[in-house]
N, C-alpha and C positions, 0 to 999 in steps of 0.2 A: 391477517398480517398487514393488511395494505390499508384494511378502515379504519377509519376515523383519524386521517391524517389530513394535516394542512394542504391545500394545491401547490403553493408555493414550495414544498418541498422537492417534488417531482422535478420541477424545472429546474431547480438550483442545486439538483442532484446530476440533472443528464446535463447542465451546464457542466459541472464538474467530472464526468464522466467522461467528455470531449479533452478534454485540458492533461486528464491522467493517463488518457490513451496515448499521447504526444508525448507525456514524458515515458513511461513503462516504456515506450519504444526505442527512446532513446536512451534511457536507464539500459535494455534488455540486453543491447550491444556495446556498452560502453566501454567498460574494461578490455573490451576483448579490441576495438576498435584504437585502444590508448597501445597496448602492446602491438598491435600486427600494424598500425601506420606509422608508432616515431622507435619502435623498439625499445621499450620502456618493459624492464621486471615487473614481476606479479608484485613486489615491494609496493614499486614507483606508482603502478596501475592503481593500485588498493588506496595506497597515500592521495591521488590527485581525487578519485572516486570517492572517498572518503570527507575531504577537504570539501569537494562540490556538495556533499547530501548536509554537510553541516551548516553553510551557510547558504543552503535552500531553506533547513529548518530554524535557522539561529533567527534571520534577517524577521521573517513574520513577526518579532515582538518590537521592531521598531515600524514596520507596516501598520501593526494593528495599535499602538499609540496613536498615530497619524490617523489612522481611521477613527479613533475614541474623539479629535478632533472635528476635521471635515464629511467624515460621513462614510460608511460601510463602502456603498453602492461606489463611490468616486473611484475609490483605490482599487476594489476591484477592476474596472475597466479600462483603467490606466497600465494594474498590473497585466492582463491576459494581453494588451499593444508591447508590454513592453518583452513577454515572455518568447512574443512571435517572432519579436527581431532577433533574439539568439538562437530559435532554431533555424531560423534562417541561414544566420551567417555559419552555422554549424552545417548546413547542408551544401554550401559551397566549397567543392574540394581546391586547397588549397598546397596540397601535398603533404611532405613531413618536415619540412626546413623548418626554422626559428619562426618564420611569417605567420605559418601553419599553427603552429602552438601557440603564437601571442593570439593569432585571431579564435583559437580554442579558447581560452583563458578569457578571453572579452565575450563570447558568446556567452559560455558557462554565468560569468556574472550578472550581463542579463538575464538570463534566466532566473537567477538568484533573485535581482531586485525584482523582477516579475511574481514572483511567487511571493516574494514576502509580501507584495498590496493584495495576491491573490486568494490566495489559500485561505488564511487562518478568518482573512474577513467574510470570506463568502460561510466558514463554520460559523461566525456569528451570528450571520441573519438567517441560517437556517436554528440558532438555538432562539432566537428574539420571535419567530414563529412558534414555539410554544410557550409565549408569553400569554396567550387568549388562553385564558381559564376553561373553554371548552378541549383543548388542546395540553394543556400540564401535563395530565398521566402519561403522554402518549411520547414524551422526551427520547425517552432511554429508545424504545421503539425506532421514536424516527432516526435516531441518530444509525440504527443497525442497518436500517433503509438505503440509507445518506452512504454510507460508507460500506454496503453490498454495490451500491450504483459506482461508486470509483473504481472498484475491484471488476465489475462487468468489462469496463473498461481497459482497463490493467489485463484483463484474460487473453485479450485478442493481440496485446503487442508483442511478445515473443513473437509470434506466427506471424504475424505484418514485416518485422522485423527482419524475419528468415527469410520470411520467402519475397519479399521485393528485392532484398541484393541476391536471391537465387536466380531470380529474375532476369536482373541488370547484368548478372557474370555470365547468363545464359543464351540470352537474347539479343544483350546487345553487346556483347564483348567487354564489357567492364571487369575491372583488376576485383581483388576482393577490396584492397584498401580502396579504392573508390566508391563500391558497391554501397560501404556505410553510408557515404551521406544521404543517398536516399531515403534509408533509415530516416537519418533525422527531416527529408522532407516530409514523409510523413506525420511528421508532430506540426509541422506548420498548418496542414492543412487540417489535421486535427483541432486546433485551437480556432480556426474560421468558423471551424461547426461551430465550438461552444461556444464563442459571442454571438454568434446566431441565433441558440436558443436561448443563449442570457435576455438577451433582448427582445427576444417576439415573444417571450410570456413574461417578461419582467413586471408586468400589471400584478400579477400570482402573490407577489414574494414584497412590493416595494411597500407596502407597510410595516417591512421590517427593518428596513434600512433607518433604524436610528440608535441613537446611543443612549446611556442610560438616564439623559433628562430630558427625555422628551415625554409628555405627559400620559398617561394613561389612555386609552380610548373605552368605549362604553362597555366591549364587550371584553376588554385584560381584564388581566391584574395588575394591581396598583402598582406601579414603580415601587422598589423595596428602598425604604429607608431605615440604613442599619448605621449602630454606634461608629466609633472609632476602634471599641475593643473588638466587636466584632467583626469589624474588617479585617483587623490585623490576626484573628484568629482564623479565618477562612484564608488567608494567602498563605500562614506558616503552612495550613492542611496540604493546601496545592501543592507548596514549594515542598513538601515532606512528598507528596505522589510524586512530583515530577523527578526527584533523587533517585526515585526506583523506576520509571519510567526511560531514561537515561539510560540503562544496563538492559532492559529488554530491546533494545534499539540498536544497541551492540551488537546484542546476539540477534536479533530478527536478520538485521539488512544484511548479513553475509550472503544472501540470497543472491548479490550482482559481482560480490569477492571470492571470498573461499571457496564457498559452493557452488561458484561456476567454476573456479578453478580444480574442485575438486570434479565437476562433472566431466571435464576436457582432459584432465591426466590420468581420474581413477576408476570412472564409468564407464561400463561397457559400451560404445556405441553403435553396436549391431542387436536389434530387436527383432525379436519374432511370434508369430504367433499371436493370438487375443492380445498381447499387452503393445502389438502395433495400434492398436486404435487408442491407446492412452493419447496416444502423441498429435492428432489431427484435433485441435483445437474445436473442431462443430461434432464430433464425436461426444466433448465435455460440455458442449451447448444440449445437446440430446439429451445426456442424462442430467442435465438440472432440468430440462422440461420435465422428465419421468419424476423426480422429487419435487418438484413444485406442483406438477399433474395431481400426484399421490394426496398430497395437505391441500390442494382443492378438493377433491375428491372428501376426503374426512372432515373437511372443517369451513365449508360451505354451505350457507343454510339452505337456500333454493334446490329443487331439483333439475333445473332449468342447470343451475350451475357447478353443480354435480357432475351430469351431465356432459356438459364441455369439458371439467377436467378430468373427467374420465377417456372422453376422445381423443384429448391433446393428450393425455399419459400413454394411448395405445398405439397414435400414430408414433411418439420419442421411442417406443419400443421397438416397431416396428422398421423404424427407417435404420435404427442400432443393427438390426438382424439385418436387413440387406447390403449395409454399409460393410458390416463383418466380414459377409461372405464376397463381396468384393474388393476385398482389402489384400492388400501385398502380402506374403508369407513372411519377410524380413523388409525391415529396412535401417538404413541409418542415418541415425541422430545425430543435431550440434549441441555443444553446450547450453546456449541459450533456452532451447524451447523447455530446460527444465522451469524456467520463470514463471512458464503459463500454471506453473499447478495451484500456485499460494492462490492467487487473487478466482481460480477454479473453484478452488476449496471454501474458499470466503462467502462467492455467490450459492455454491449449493448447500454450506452448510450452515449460512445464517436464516432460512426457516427450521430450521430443526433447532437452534440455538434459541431465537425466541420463542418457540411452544415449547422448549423445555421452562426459561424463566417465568414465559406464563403460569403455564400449569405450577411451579413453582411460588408464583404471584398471588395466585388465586387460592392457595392454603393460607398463606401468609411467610411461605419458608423462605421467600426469594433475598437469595443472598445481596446484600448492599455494594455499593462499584467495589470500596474500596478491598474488601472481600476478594470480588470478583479478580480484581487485578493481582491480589498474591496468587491467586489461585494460576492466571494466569503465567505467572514467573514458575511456579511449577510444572506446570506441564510446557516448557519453554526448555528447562532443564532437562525434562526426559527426553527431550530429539535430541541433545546434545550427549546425553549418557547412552544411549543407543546408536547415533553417531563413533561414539570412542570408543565402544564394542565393537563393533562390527571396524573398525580401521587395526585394531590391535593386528599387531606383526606387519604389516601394511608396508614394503618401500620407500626411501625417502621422494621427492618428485626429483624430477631432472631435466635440463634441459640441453639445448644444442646450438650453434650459430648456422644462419642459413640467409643467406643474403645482406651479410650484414649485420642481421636480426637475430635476437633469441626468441627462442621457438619451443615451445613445449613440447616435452615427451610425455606417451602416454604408456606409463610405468604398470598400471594393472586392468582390470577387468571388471569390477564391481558390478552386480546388479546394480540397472536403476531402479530399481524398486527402493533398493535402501534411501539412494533423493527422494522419491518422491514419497513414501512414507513418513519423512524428516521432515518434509513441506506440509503434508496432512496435520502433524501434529503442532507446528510451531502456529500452522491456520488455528489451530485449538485455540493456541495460545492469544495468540490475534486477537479475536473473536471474543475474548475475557477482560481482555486488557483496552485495547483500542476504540474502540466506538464508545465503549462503557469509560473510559475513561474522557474522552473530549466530552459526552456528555454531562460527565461530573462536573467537569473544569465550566461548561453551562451554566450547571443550577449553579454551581457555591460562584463562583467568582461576582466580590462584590459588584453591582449595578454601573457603578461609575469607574472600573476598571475591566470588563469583560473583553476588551479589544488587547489588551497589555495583559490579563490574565491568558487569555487564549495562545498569544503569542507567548509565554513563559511555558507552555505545553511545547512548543514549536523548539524555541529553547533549548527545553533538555532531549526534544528528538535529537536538534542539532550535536548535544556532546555527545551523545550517542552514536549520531551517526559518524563524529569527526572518530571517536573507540574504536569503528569499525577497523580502522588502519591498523592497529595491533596485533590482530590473528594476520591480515594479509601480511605483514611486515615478516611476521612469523612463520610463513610459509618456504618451507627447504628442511622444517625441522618434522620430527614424531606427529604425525596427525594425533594420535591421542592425548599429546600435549595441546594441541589448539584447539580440538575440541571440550576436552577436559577441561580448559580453563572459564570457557564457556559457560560451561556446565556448572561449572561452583560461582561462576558470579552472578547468576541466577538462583539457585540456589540461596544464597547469602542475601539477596533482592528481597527473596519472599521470606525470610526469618525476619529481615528486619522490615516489609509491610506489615508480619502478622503480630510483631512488637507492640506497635504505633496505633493496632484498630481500633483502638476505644476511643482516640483522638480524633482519628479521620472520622468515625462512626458519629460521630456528635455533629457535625457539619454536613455531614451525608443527606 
């Protein structure tokens, strides 16, 4: 899984790894942080959280023009200075007045313009690394690597999240609404890390830092020079993926809306029993060791290396059983830490995802991205039609004032098992769609537009993300109506991918 990859990925993966811990943390508490400090409805919360994810993902297509210009590497390092100064000013409490929310709204945009010099270019020059003809096959690969390493990341901020303002309200007297901004100090110091390791292996990666006329070196491939029809034939491809790209993004992100609202109104939050150890965050580090242990173990050639991950699989077992048995009978959960399970799911089940397309590769059956991504919108749909089952007959939610504030009530009892199986499978979804799609957006996006193609991925995340406000908006109404709607626009995503394949399949 890990051979025959470029160096330069590595670095430019845990560079990014640093940068998505910062945000997942402050993503993890947002909503929650927008109602319990200015008293703002789940509407309001949805709509501002919404507005924020969209122009986090819109802004990278004018980032990555500007980078098709001056240079990958610039925008990068200008964007991860300029990201740090919104968390900053986001971790200084300012209360809940007018002041408070103009200096929220000015953080948030930096972060915006931060991320659009940051993101979309740093995926460029990890796909300009498999420009070295020793390195081609290995695309789709690295990109699953690239984007397991974000999710590593992403695993630990719920749990950072929780427990520094469990911290703060315990130790040292802090309110809850104060509590949060330490939350967001911890993205600042998150982002220190990753220009650190941007920079002290940056030798790894900086022969990728160019754009598409800069000449060939001895060991590429040649710079692609394609017609004018053929340009314009590989963007309509993209602009047709990014249509249906746009509606999985809908329905992904409710993961920081709905579904935290649903976990805080309709989730049980007393746990007991074996399924307390879901919720400890190095519990889910343990069994990705035991599945990473396991595919060393079968698909190592050395016995030397065998060997080890047979030891590291016995000790991930091992320390599981004694953790178990010291583990609390019940306990009780926030909304938040259901966050931790996606990017969980991500890391331990993208070795299983690529030795299936392997094996799959190596007959010759392995399905093409575009493929992969309807397939994707279907199994997206099924969390969402298993979601509307299980909510049938369900209360409407409701709230109360309490300080001024409205306050949510907690109307039912739900297993959480029903989230976190909903997270497992929308990970499915993920995992079909996501890595395999920015990678496509790679290979086809013409040579001399790959910074402005990339950023057109970014794009339709953004309307996607700005979609999200619609189920939140919709919230007070039938949950099998908000799910259900869900559910058929997914649905209707992959009838009209599986329309179009022969199109996409030609560029593929």
């Amino acid at each position: 899984m890990f051979n025959g990859q470029p160096k330069g990925l590595y670095a430019l993966a845990l560079a990014n790894t640093g940068e998505r811990f910062g945000y997942y943390t402050m993503l993890a508490v947002f909503t929650l942080f927008i109602k319990d400090n200015f008293g703002f409805n789940e509407g309001t919360a949805g709509l501002i959280y919404s507005t924020f994810l969209m122009l986090v993902y819109f802004l990278p297509l004018f980032g990555g023009m500007l980078a098709d210009r001056i240079g990958y590497g610039k925008c990068v390092t200008v964007g991860i200075s300029i990201m740090f100064l919104g968390y900053l000013f986001l971790a200084i409490p300012l209360g809940s007045g007018t002041t408070a929310i103009v200096a929220m709204g000015a953080a948030l945009l930096l972060i915006c313009l931060g991320t659009a010099l940051f993101k979309g270019n740093l995926q460029v020059m990890v796909g300009n690394l498999y420009e070295d003809s020793q390195y081609a096959k290995q695309r789709d690969n690295g990109f699953s690597l690239f984007y397991m390493a974000i999710n590593i990341g992403a695993m630990f901020a719920a749990s950072a999240a929780i427990g520094i303002m469990e911290y703060m309200q315990t130790n040292w007297g802090y309110s809850k609404q104060d509590s949060y901004h330490f939350a967001f100090g911890v993205a600042c110091i998150s982002l220190i890390v990753s220009i650190i390791i941007y920079f002290a292996f940056r030798k790894t990666f900086k022969h990728a830092d160019y754009n598409g006329t800069k000449p060939a070196s001895a060991t590429s491939q040649p710079v692609e020079e394609i017609s004018k029809a053929e340009t314009k034939e590989r963007i309509v491809a993209l602009c047709l993926v990014f249509a249906v790209v746009i509606f999985f993004w809908m329905a992904f992100h409710q993961n920081g809306s709905t579904l935290t609202y649903f976990a805080e109104q309709y989730t049980d939050h007393n746990v007991t029993g074996i399924e307390t150890m879901f919720y400890d965050v190095w519990n889910l580090v343990l069994l990705i060791f035991v599945v990473y242990g396991l595919f060393g173990v079968f698909q190592n050639g050395s016995s030397k290396s065998k060997t080890i991950s047979g030891v590291v699989t016995l000790v991930a077992i091992g320390l599981l059983i004694y953790k178990y048995t010291v583990s609390q009978d019940s306990i009780t959960i926030e909304a938040p830490i259901f966050q931790q399970f996606n990017p969980a799911f991500v890391v331990l089940l993208t070795p299983v995802s690529m030795a299936i397309f392997g094996a799959l590769g190596k007959r010759g059956k392995e399905p093409k991205a575009p493929l992969k991504i309807g397939l994707g919108m279907l199994v997206a749909a099924a969390a969402y039609i298993i979601m509307t089952i299980f909510c049938i007959g369900q209360p409407l939610p409701s709230t109360h004032m309490e300080g001024g504030k409205q306050v949510a009530d907690q109307v039912a009892a739900i297993t959480p098992n029903l989230l976190i199986s909903t997270y497992l499978i929308l990970t499915f979804a993920e995992l079909l769609l996501s890595p395999i799609g920015i990678s496509f957006v790679s290979k086809v996006a013409p040579p001399k537009y790959k910074g402005m193609m990339m950023g057109g991925w970014f794009v339709a995340t953004a309307i996607g993300n700005f979609l999200v406000a619609i189920p939140a908006l919709m919230w007070g109404s039938d949950l099998t109506l908000i799910w259900g709607v869900l559910a058929v626009i997914c649905l209707v995503s992959a009838a009209f991918i599986f329309c179009i394949l022969k199109k996409l399949n030609k560029v593929a």
